[in-house]
C-alpha positions as CSV (number, residue, x, y, z in Angstrom):
1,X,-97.2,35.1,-102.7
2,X,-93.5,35.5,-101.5
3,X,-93.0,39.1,-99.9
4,X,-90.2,41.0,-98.3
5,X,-90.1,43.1,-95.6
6,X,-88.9,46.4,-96.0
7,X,-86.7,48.7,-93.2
8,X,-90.2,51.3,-93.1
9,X,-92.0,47.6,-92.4
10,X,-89.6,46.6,-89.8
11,X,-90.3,50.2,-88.1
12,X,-94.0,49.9,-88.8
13,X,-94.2,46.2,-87.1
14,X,-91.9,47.6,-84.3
15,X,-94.8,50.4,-83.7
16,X,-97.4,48.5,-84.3
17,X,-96.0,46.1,-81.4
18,X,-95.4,48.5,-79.0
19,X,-99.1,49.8,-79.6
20,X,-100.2,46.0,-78.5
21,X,-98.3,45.8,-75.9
22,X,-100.3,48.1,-74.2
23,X,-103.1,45.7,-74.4
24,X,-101.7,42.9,-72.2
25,X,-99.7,42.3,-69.4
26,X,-96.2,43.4,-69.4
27,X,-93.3,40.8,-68.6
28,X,-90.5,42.3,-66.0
29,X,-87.4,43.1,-67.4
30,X,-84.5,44.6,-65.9
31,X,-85.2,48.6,-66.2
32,X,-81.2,49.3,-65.8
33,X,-77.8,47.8,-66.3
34,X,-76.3,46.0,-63.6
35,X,-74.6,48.8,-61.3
36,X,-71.8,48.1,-59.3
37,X,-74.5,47.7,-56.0
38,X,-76.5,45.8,-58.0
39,X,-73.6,43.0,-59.0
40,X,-72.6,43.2,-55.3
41,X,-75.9,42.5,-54.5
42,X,-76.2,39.4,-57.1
43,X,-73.2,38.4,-55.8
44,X,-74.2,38.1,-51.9
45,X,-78.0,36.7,-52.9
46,X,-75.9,33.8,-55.0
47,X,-73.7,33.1,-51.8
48,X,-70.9,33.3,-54.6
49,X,-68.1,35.8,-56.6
50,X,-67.7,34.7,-59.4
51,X,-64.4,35.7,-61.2
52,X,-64.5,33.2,-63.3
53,X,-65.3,33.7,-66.7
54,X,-63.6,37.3,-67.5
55,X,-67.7,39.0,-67.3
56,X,-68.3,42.7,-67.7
57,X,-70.1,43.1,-64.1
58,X,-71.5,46.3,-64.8
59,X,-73.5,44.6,-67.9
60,X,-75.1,45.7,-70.9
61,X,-75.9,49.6,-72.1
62,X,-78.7,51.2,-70.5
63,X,-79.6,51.6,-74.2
64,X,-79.5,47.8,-74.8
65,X,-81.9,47.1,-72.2
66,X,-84.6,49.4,-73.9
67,X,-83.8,48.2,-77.4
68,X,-84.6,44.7,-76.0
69,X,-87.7,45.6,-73.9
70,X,-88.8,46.9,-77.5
71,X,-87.6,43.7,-79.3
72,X,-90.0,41.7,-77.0
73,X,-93.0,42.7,-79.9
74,X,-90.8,41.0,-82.6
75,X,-90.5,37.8,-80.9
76,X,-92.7,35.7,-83.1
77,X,-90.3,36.8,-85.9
78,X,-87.2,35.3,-87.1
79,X,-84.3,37.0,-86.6
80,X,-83.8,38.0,-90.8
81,X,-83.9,41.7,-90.5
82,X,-82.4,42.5,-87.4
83,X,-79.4,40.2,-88.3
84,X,-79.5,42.4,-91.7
85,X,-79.8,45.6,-89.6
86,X,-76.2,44.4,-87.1
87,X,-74.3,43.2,-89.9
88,X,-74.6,46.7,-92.3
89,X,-73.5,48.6,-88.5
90,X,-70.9,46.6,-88.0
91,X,-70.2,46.7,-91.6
92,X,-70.1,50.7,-91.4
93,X,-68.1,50.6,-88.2
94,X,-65.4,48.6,-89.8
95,X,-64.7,50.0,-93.5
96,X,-66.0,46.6,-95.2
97,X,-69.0,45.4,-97.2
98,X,-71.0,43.1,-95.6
99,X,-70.5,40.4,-97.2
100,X,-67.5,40.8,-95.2
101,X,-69.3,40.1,-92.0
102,X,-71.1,36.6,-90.6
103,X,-72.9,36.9,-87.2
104,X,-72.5,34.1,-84.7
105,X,-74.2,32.8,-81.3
106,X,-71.2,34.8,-79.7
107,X,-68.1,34.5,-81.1
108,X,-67.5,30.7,-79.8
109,X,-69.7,30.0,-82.2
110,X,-67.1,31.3,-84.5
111,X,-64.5,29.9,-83.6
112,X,-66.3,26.7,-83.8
113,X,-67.0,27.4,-87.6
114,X,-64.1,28.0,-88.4
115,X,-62.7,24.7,-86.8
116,X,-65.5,22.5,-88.9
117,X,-64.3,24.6,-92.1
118,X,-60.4,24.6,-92.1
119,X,-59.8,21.2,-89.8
120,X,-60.0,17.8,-89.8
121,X,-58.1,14.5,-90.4
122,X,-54.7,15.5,-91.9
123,X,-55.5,19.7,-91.3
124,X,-54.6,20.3,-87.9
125,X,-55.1,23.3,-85.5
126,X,-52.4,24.9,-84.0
127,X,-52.7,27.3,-80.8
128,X,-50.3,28.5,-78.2
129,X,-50.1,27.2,-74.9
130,X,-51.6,28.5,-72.5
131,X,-54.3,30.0,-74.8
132,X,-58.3,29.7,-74.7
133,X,-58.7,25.9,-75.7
134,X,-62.6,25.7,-77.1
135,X,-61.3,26.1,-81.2
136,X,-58.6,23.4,-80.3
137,X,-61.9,21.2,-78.6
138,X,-64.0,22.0,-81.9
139,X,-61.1,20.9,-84.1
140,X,-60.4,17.3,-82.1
141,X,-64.0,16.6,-81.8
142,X,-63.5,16.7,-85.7
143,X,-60.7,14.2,-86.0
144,X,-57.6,17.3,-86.1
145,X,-54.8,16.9,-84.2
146,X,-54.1,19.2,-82.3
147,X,-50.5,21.4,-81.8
148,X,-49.6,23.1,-79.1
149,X,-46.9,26.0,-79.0
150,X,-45.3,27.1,-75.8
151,X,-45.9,30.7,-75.4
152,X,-42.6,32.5,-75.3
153,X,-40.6,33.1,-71.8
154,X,-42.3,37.0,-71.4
155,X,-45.9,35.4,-72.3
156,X,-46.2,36.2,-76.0
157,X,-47.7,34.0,-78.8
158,X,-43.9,32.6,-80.0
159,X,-45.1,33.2,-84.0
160,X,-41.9,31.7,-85.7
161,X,-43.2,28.2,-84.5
162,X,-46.6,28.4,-85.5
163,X,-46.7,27.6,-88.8
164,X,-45.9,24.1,-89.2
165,X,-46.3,22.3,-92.6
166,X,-49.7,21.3,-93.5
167,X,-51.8,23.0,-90.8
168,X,-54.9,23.9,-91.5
169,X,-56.0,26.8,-89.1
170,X,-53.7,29.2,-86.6
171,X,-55.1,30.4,-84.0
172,X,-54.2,33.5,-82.3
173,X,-55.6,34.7,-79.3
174,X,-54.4,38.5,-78.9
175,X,-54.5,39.9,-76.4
176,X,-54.5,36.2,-75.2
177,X,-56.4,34.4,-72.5
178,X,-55.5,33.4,-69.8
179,X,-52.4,35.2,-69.8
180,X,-53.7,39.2,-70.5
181,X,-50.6,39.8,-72.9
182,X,-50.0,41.1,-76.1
183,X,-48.5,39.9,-79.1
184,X,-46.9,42.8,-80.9
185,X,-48.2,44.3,-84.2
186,X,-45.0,44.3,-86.2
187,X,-44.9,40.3,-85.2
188,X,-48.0,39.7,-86.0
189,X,-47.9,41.4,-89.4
190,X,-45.3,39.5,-90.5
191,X,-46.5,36.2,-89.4
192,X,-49.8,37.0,-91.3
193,X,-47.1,37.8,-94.4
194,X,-45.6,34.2,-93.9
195,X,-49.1,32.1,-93.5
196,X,-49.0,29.6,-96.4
197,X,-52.7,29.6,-98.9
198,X,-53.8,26.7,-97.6
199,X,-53.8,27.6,-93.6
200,X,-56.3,29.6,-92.7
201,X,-55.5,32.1,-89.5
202,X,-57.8,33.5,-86.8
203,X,-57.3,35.7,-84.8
204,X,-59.5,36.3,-81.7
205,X,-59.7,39.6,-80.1
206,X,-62.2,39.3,-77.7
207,X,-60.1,41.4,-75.4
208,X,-59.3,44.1,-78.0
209,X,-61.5,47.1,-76.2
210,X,-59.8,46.7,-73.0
211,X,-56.1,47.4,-75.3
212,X,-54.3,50.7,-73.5
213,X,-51.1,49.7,-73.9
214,X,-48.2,50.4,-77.2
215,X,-47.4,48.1,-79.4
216,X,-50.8,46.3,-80.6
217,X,-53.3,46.7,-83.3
218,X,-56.2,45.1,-84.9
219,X,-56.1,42.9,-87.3
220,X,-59.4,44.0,-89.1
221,X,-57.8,46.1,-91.7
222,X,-55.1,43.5,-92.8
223,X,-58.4,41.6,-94.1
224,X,-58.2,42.7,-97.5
225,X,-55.0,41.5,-98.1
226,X,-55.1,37.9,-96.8
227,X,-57.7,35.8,-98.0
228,X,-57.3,33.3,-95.1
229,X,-57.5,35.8,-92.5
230,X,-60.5,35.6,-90.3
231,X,-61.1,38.1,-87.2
232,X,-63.7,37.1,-84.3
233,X,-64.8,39.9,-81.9
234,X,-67.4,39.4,-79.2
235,X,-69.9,41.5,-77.2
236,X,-69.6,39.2,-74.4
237,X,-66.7,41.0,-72.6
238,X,-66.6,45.3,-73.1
239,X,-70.4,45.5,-73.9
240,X,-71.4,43.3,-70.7
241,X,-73.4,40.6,-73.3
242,X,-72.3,37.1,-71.9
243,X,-75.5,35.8,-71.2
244,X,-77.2,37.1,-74.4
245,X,-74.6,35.5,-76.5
246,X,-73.8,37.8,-80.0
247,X,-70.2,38.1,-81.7
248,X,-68.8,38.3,-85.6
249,X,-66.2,37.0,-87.9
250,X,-64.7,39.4,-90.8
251,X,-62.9,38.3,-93.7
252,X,-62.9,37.8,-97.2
253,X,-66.6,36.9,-98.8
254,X,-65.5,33.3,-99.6
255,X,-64.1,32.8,-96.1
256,X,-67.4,33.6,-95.2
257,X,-68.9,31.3,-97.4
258,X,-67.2,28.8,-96.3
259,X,-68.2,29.4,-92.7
260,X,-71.7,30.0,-93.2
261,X,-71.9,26.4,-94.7
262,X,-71.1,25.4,-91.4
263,X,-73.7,27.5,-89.4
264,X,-77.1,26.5,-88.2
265,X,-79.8,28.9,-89.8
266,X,-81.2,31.8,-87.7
267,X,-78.4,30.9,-84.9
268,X,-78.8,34.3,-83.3
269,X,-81.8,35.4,-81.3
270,X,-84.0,38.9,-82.0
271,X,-83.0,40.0,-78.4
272,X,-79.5,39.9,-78.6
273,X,-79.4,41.6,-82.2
274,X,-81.4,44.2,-80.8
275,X,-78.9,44.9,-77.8
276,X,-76.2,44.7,-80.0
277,X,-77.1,47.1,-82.2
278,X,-78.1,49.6,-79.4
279,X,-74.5,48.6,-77.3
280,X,-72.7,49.9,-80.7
281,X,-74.4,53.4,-80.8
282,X,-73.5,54.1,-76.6
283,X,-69.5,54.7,-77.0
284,X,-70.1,56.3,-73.2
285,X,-70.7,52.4,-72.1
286,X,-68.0,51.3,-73.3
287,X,-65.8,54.0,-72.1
288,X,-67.3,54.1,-68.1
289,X,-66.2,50.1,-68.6
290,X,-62.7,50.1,-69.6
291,X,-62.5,53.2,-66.9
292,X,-63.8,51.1,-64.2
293,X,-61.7,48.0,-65.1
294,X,-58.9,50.3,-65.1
295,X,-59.3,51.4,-62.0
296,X,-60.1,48.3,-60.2
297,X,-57.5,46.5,-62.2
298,X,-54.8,49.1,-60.6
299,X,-56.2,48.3,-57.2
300,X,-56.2,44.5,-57.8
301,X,-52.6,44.6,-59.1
302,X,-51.3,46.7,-55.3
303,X,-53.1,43.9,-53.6
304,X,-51.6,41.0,-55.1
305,X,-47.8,42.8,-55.1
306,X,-48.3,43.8,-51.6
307,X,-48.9,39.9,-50.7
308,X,-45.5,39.3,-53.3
309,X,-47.4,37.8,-56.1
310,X,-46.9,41.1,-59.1
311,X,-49.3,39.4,-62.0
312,X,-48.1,39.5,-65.3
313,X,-48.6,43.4,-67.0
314,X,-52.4,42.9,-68.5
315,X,-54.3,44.3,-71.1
316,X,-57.7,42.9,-70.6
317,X,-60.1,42.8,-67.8
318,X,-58.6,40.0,-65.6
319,X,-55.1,39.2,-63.9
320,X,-52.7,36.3,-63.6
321,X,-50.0,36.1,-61.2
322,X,-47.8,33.3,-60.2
323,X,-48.1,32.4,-56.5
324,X,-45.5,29.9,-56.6
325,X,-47.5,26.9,-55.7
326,X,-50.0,24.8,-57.5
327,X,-53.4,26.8,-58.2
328,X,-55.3,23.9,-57.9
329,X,-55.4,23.6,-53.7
330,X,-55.8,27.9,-53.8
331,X,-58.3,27.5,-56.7
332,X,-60.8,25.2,-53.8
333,X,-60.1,27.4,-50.9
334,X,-61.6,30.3,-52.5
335,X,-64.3,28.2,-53.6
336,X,-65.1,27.6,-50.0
337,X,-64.9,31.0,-48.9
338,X,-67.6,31.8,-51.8
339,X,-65.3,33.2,-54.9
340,X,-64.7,31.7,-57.9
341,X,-61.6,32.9,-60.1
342,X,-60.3,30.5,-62.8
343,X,-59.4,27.4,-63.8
344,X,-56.1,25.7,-63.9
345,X,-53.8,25.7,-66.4
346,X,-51.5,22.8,-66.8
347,X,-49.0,24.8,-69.1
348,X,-48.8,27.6,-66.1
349,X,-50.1,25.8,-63.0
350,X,-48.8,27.9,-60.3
351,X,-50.5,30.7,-61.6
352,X,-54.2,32.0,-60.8
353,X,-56.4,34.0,-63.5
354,X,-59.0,36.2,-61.7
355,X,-61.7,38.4,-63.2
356,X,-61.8,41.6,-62.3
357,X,-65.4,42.3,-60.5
358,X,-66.2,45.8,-59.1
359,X,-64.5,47.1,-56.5
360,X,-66.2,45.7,-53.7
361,X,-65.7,42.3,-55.4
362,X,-62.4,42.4,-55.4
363,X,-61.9,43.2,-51.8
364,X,-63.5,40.4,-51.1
365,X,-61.0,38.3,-53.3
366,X,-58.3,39.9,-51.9
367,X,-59.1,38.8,-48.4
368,X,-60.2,35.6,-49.4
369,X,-56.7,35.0,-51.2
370,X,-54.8,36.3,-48.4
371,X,-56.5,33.8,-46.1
372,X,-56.1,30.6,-48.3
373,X,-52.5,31.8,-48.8
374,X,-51.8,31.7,-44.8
């Protein structure tokens, strides 16, 4: 006999684990997010810094880590109700129903849906250049060609020629990666205005917590008005989630249709749902981040002017300045002096991307750069 499980069931299994978990052994878990001792310390025991990969090193909510030392007991479950459970939070937190909502294995995951949806042979992607390149990857793997657009002279996405006949998904990357810049709102309203039926647009703000700066907004609430507008959000970067891998698309319920035809069922595990969940109820978490990338940020930026390399004005958690030479010979110096920052970028490739790490962290960057420079 088919049965369904209630929200009171969910609680009572969630109980009833916790009761049974007193009856065997208990598997370690991390009792605290990573501090900023603790990522030095990772750091040093790895014999590496990584910079690399634009990571929250202060990690997940203290909150997150409890909800998922809970989720444990619901491990022989499929991930059904606690999927149902994220998507009417995020649902709440963003002023749509939720069939407005489709979680994904972090938002690459997305962003790979949305390539198998709206590309293919004769429906090609278009991105800016320098821009994250895995949607362009999904898109050729696929058989799209794929169009790049020169970002313009101060580093923006240059919107006027990104809409060329017969393309079948935009995407914007805002603020952008690798560069940390922001494409105006009024700009990007308008280009959302211009987007023919048939193109779909998405716009990734992975970034979009870190945002201090004038002159940007979300996208989110523009989704009611364009059908083909899709936004993918992440809680890989802000909420310190890389490695449990959990993000979201919004847009219209047949958009997300047509991306959930694409998506492997039950693509999310019970861990991260549960983390997720708990990351969105801990504003504080999210505030001591952005304060602490701030912070560090302003002392990253000093370093690299002081050695006559300003990076471009950011609005995310990582840098890129131009040190007038090719990356690529700086890039393996660091790597021998144990840090890794990020990788090169043909369309800018005399200028490094780095992360920024704690404090500590990025002293020893700093040094390390200033060496490999001499």
């Amino acid at each position: 006999m088919a049965t369904s499980l209630t929200r009171r069931g969910f609680t009572r299994l969630v109980g009833l684990g916790a009761a049974s978990a007193a009856l065997r052994p208990i598997l370690p878990v991390a009792a605290a997010p990573l501090s900023t001792a603790t990522a030095v310390a990772v750091s040093a025991a790895s014999g590496v810094v990584r910079l690399s990969s634009n990571e929250n090193p202060y990690g997940p909510s203290p909150a997150a880590f409890d909800a998922m030392r809970r989720a444990f007991d619901l491990a022989w479950r499929y991930p059904d109700e606690a999927a149902e459970d994220l998507v009417a939070d995020l649902a709440k937190l963003h002023g749509v129903a939720a069939d407005h909502i489709l979680l994904g294995d972090g938002s690459s995951e997305i962003l790979k849906l949305c390539a198998a949806a709206f590309t293919g042979p004769g429906r090609a992607v278009v991105t800016a250049d320098p821009t994250f390149e895995a949607v362009a990857r999904y898109a050729q793997a696929g058989g799209a060609e794929g169009i790049k657009v020169p970002l313009t002279p101060d580093h923006r996405h240059d919107l006027v020629k990104m809409l060329p006949a017969g393309a079948g998904l935009v995407y914007l990357c805002n603020p952008n990666n690798p560069t940390a810049t922001l494409t105006p709102a009024a700009e990007v309203r308008t280009f959302l205005g211009r987007a023919p039926a048939g193109t779909a647009v998405l716009v990734d703000e992975a970034y979009a917590h870190y945002v201090e700066g004038g002159g940007w907004e979300s996208v989110l609430p523009q989704v009611k008005d364009h059908p083909g507008l899709i936004v993918a959000r992440t809680f890989s970067k802000i909420y310190g989630m890389a490695g449990l891998r959990c993000g979201y698309a919004v847009a219209q319920p047949e958009t997300i249709r047509r991306l959930r035809d694409q998506q492997a069922w039950d693509s999310l595990n019970i861990l991260a749902l549960a983390a997720a969940r708990a990351s969105l109820a801990d504003p504080g978490h999210v505030e001591t981040s952005r304060r602490l990338n701030r912070e560090t940020k302003a002392f990253v930026r000093a370093g690299l002017e002081r050695m006559g390399h300003p990076p471009i004005p950011s609005e995310t958690n990582f840098l890129m300045a131009d040190l007038g030479r090719d990356v690529g010979p700086v890039i393996d110096a660091l790597k021998r002096r144990g840090v890794e920052v990020g990788r090169r970028f043909p369309a800018m490739p005399t200028c490094l991307r780095v992360t920024i790490g704690t404090r500590p962290q990025m002293e020893t960057f700093l040094s390390a750069l200033r060496t490999a420079l001499a």
